[in-house]
PAVO-183689 format. One record per residue: x, y, z of N, C-alpha, C in turn; residue in one letter. Coordinates in pm, whole numbers, plus 50000, padded with zeros to 5 digits. Layout:
N
XYZXYZXYZa/...
This chain:
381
496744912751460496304922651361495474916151251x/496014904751178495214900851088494154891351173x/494014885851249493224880351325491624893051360x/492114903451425491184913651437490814921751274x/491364919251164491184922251044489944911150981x/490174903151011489344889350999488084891551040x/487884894351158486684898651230486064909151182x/486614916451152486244929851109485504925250956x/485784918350907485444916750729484504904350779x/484434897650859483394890950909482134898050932x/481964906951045481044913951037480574919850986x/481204924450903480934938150784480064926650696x/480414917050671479584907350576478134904550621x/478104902250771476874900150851475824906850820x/476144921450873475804935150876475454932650693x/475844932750598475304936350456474254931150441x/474414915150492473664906250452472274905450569x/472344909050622471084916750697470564922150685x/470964936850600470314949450541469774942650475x/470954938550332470004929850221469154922150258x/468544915750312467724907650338466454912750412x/466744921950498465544927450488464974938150407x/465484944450290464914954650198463324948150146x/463674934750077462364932450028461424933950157x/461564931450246460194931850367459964946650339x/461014954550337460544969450382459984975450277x/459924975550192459654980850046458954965349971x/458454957549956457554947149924455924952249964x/455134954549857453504958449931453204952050010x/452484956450128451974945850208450454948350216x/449774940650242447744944850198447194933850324x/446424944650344445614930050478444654923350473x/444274926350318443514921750273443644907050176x/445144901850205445624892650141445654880750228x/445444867250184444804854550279446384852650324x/445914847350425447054843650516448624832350438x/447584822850396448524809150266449164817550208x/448644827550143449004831849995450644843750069x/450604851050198451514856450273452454845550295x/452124837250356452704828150411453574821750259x/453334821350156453864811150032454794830449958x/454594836849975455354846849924456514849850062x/456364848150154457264852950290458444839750259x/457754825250223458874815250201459774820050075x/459014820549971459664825549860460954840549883x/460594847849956460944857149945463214853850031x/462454840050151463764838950222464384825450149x/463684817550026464304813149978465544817549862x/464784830549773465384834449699466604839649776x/466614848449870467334852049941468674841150027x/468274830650091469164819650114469794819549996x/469554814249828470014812849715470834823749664x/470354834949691471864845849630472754847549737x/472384844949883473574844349965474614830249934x/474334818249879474974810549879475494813649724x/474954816249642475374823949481476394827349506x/476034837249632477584849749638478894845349661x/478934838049760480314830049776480244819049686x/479684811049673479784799049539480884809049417x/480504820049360481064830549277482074834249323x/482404838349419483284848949459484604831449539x/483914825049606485684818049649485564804349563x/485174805649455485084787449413485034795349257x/484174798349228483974802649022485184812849018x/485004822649059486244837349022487574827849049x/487834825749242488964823049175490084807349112x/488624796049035488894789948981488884785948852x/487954794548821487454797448619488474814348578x/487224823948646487584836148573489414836848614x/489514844048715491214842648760492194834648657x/491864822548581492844810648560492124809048361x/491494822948314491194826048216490314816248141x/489554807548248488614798048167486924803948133x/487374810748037486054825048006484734817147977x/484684804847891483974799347843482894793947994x/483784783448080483444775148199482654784648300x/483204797548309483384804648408481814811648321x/481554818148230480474818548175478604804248198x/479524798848134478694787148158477914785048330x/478884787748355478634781748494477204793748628x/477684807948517477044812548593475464814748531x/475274810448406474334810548331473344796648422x/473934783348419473534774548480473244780148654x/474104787948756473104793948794471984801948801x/472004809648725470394819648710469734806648695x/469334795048568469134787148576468174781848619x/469174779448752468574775848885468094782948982x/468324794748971467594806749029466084810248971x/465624800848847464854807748789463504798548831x/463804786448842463114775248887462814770249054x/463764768849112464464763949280463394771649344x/463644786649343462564791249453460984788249472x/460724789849349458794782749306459114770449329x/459344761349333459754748049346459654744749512x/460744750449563460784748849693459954754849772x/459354766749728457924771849811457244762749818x/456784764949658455384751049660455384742849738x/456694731049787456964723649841457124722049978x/457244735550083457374737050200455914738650225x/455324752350152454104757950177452644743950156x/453224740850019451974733949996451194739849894x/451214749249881449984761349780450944758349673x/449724760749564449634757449442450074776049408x/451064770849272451414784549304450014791849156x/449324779349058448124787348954447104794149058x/446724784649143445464788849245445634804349369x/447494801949376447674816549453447364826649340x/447344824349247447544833849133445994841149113x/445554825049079444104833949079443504838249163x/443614831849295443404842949376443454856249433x/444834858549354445134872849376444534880349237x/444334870149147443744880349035442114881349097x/441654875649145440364876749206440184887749269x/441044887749396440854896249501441224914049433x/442444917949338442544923649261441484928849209x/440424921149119438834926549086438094931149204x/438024922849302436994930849365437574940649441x/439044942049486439354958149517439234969049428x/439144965249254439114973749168437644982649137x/436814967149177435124965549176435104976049282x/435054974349393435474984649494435555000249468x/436444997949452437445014649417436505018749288x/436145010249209435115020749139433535023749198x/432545017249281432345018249318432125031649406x/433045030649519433815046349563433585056349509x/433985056549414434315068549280432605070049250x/432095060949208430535066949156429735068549263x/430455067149380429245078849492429985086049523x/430935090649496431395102049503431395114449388x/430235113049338430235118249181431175114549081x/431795109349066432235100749005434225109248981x/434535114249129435315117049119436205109449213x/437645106949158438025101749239438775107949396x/438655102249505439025102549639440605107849648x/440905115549692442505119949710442735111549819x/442355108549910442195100550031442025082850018x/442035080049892441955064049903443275060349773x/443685049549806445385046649787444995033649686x/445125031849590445235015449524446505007849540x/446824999549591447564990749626448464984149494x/449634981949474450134979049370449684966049389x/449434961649261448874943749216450344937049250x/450604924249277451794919949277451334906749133x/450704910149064451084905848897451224915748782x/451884910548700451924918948592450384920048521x/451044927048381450184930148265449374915948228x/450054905348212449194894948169449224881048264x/448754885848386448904879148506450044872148561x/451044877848509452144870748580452574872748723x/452514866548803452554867648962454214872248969x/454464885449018455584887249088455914888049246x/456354874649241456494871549414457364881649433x/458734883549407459984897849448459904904149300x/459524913249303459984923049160461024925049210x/462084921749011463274928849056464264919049051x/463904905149135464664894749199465624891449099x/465174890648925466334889248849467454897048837x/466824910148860467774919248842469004920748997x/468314920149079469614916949223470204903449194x/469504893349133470914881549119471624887449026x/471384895348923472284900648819473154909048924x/472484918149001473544928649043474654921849178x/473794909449239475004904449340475894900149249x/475644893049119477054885749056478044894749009x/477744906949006478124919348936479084921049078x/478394928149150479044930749283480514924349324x/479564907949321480794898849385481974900449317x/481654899249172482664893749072483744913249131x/483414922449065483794936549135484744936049180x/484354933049309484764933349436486434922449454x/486034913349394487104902649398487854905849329x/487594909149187488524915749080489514922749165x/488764938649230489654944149281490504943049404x/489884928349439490954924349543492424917049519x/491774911949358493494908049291493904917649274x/493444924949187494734935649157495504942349229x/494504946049374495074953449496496224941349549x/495964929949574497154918149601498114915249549x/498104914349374498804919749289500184930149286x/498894942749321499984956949326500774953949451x/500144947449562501094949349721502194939249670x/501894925449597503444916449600503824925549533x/504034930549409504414940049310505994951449378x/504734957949454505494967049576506514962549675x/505844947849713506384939649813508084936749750x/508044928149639508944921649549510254939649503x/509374952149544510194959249470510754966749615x/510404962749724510744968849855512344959849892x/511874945149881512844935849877513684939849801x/513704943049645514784944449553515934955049598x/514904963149670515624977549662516624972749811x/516054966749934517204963750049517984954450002x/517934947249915518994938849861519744947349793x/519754953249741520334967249667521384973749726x/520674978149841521024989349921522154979850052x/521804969050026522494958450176524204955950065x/524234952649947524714950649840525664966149835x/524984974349839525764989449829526854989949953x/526334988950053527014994850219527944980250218x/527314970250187528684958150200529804964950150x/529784970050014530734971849973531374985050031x/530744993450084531515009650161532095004750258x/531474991350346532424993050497533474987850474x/534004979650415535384974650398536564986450424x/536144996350316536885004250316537475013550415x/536525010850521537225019350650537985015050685x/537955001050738539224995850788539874994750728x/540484990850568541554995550504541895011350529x/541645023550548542005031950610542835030150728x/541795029650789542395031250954542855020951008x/543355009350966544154999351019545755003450917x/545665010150821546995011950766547045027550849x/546655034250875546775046450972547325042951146x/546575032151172546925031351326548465020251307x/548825014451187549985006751154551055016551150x/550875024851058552145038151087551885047951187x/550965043051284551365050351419552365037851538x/551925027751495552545017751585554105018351548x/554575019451414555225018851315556545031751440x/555625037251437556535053551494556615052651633x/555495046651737555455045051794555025057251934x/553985061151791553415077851851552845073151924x/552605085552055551455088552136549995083752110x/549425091951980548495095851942547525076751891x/548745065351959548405053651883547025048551967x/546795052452071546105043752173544185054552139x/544565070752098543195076052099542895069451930x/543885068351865543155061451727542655046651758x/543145043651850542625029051849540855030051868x/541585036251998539845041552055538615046951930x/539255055151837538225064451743538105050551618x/539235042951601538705032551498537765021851598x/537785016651718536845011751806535345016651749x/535145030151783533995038951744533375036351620x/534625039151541534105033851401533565019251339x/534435012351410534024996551356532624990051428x/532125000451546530634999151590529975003151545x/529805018051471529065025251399528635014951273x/529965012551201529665005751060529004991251094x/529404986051178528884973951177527504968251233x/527274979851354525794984451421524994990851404x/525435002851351524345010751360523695016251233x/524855008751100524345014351013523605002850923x/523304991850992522334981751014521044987550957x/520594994351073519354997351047519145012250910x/517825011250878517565022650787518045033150751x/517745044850929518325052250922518635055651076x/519655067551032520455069051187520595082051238x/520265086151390520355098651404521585106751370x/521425117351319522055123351257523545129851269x/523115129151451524295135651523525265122951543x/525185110851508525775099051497526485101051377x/525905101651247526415104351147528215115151147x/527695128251185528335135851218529745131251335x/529155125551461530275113551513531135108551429x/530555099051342531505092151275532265103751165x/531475109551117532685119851004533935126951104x/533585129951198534785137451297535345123351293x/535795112151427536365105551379536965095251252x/536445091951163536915095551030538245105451040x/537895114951005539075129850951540005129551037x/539585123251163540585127151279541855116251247x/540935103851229541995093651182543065096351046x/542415100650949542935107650806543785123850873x/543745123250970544885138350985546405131451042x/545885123551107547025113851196548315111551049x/548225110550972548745105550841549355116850774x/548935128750783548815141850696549905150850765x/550515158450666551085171350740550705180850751x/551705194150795550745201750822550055215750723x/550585209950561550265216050487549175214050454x/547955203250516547185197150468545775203050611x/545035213850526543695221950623542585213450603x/542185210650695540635201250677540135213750812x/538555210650758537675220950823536875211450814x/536205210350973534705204850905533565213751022x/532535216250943531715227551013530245220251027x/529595222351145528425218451148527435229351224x/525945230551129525415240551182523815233851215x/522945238451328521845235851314521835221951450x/520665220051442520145208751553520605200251517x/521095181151555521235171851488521025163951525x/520145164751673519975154351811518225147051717x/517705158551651516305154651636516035146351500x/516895143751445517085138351307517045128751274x/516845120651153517435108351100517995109450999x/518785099750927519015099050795519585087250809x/519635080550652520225069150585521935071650592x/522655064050653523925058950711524635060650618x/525505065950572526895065750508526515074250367x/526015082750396525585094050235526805098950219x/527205107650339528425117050284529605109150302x/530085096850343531125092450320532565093550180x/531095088250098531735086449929532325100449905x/531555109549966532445124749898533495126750011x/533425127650116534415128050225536175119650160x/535745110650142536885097150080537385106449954x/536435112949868536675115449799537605125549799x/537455134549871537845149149931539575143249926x/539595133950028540875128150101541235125349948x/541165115349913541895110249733542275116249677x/541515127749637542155134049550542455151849576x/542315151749706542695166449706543365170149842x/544115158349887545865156949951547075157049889x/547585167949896549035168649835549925165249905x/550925157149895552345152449972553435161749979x/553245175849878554075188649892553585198649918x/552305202849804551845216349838550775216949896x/550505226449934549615232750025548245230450020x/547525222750036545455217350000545435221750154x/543595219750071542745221950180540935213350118x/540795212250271539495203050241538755213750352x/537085216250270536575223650338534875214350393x/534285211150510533225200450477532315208050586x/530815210750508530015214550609528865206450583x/528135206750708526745204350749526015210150798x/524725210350737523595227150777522245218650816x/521925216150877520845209850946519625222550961x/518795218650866517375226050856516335219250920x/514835225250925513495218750972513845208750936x/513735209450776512865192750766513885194350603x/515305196850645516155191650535517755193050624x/518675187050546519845182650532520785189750440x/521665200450422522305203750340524035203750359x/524645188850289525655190550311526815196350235x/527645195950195528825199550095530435200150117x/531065195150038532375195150021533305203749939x/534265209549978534565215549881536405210649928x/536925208049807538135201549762539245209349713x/540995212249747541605214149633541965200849543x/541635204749418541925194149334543805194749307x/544235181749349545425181549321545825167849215x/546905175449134546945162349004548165159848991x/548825147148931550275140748912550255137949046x/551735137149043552365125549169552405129849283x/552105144349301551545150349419549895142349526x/549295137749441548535133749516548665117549587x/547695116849695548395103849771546985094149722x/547385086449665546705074449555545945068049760x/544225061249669543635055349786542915046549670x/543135038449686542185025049527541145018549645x/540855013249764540095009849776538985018449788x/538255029849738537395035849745536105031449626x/534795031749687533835026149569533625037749480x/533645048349492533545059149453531705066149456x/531865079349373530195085749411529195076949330x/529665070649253528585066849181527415057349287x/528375053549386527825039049456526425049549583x/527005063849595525985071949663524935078749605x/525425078049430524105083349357523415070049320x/523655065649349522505052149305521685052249496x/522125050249613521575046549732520945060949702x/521045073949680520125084349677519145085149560x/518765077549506517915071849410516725063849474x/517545054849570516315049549580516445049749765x/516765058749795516405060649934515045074449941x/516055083649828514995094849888515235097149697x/513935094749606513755095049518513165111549502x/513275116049455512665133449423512665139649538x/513635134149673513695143349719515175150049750x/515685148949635517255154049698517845155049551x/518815164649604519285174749460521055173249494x/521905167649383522975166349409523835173149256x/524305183549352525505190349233526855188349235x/527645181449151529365176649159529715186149082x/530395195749083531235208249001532495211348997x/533515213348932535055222348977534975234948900x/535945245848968535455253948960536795261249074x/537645268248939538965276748990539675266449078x/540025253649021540795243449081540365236249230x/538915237849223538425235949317537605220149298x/537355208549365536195201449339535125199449416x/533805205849361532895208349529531665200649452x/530965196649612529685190749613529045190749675x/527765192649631526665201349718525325193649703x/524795186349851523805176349828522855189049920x/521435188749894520395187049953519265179849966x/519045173650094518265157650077517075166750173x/515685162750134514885166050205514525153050294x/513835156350457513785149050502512365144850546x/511415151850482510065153650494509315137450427x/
């Protein structure tokens, strides 16, 4: 992937620097009436300047940016690019002259020469034509200025200004974009350390359950000792496998809450109603592993009575593209209820629903006519 990413930003560089390089040909006057030397000493010039801002560009962009500007040496990093123009301003006339041979005063006057007599010309034209001018004849832009200054590339200062502009740009926004990804990166990490940190601490707690549950079945020497073995089997794969990964199909989830309760009834009498209801698809789903546990535990803690009469009510409503679960509890208080201390409690599920599904899930804890209910909806979109 990054190998074919490589290539890709390879070419794309090729490809620019091709266009660029040929604009001045395409848009540069061309006259055929201009001596061959004098073509020939502007065509060098034109691929020298050009060699020189291609090597500008990276000189700037992987050596000046990110060893001056980047590392806040404003002054150096200034300096340095001043000393190139510099050399941009001199190098190309220099090195023409020097390949070509032509004098670059004598190209000059030559073109101021030839200039007159196309002008000599063109007026000319005009006074046999009554002295109007031709819609049909074109004057050729001079390639000197106002007071003969020869412009081999018009402009040329201004594209080394705009490649350094460019480069510098461009790189800028490649820190910050590198920047923001460790940024993101460093806060992706924080959050599974978080979240690895959260579930360490929930699975313990099953097997303190259900190893003191399948102990007072051995204890009695019930029947029922060999299918709990089996349903805590189930369980100690779930927690230890499957809730590994991110997230887990849903109808797994639901697996484990039935066994769960089933194990927590084994213990219970028969004053004690658990319901658990599930509605909707659950084969097509995912979700993050152990949400409804904390309230489930919770349900059990505190709203089992050892005399009177509770009830635990627990559903699941499986929508398109949401999750709506809820608990609803009798709250039972004093010595009626059957004490469970290893539990982490909800707080440890409102923090993993924080940063699992941030704005997308709505959690209400209420009591209400001796009741304690809770009502999550997590979107799954």
């Amino acid at each position: 992937m990054k190998k074919n990413k490589n290539i890709i930003i390879t070419i794309a560089h090729i490809a620019t620097w091709v266009c660029f390089f040929l604009l001045p040909y395409i848009f540069y006057p061309q006259s055929k009436d201009i001596p061959f030397d004098i073509n020939r000493y502007i065509i060098t010039l034109l691929i020298i300047i050009n060699v020189l801002l291609l090597g500008f560009y990276y000189f700037n962009t992987l050596l000046l940016i990110p060893r001056l500007l980047f590392k806040r040496k404003w002054f150096l990093y200034f300096l340095s690019i001043v000393t190139c123009f510099v050399i941009f301003l001199y190098i190309p006339k220099e090195a023409a002259h020097w390949i070509t041979g032509n004098d670059e005063e004598q190209i000059r006057q030559e073109l101021i020469q030839q200039h007159r007599a196309e002008r000599e010309k063109a007026r000319l034209q005009t006074t046999d034509s009554s002295k109007q001018p031709s819609p049909a004849q074109h004057r050729p832009t001079p390639v000197f200025g106002r007071n003969n200054d020869l412009r081999y590339f018009p402009g040329s200062y201004a594209v080394f200004i705009l490649v350094f502009a460019i480069g510098t740009s461009l790189s800028v926004m490649q820190e910050w974009k590198k920047i923001e990804d460790n940024k993101e990166q460093i806060e992706r990490e924080k959050i599974n350390t978080e979240l690895s940190f959260l579930k360490s601490q929930i699975n313990p707690h099953f097997f303190f359950n259900t190893l003191n549950n399948i102990y007072s079945l051995a204890i009695t020497e019930s029947k029922d000792t060999a299918s709990a073995v089996l349903k805590l089997s189930s369980i100690m794969r779930y927690v230890l496998t499957d809730t590994q990964n991110n997230k887990v199909v849903l109808q797994s989830e639901v697996d484990f809450i039935k066994n769960y309760i089933d194990l927590q009834l084994v213990r219970l009498t028969d004053k004690v109603k658990v319901d658990f209801i599930t509605e909707g698809e659950t084969d097509d789903k995912q979700i993050a592993p152990l949400l409804f546990m904390p309230f489930i535990e919770n349900a059990f803690k505190y709203g089992i009575s050892t005399k009177d009469a509770s009830a635990i009510e627990i559903k699941l409503v499986s929508k398109k593209d949401a999750v709506v679960f809820s608990v609803i509890n009798t709250i039972v208080k004093g010595e009626n209820v059957i004490k469970d201390t290893t539990g982490i409690g909800i707080n440890n599920v409102k923090r993993r629903l924080e940063l699992l599904y941030p704005d997308k899930h709505k959690l209400l804890v209420s009591e209400n006519n001796n009741q304690f209910i809770v009502h999550l909806d997590i979107d799954l979109v």
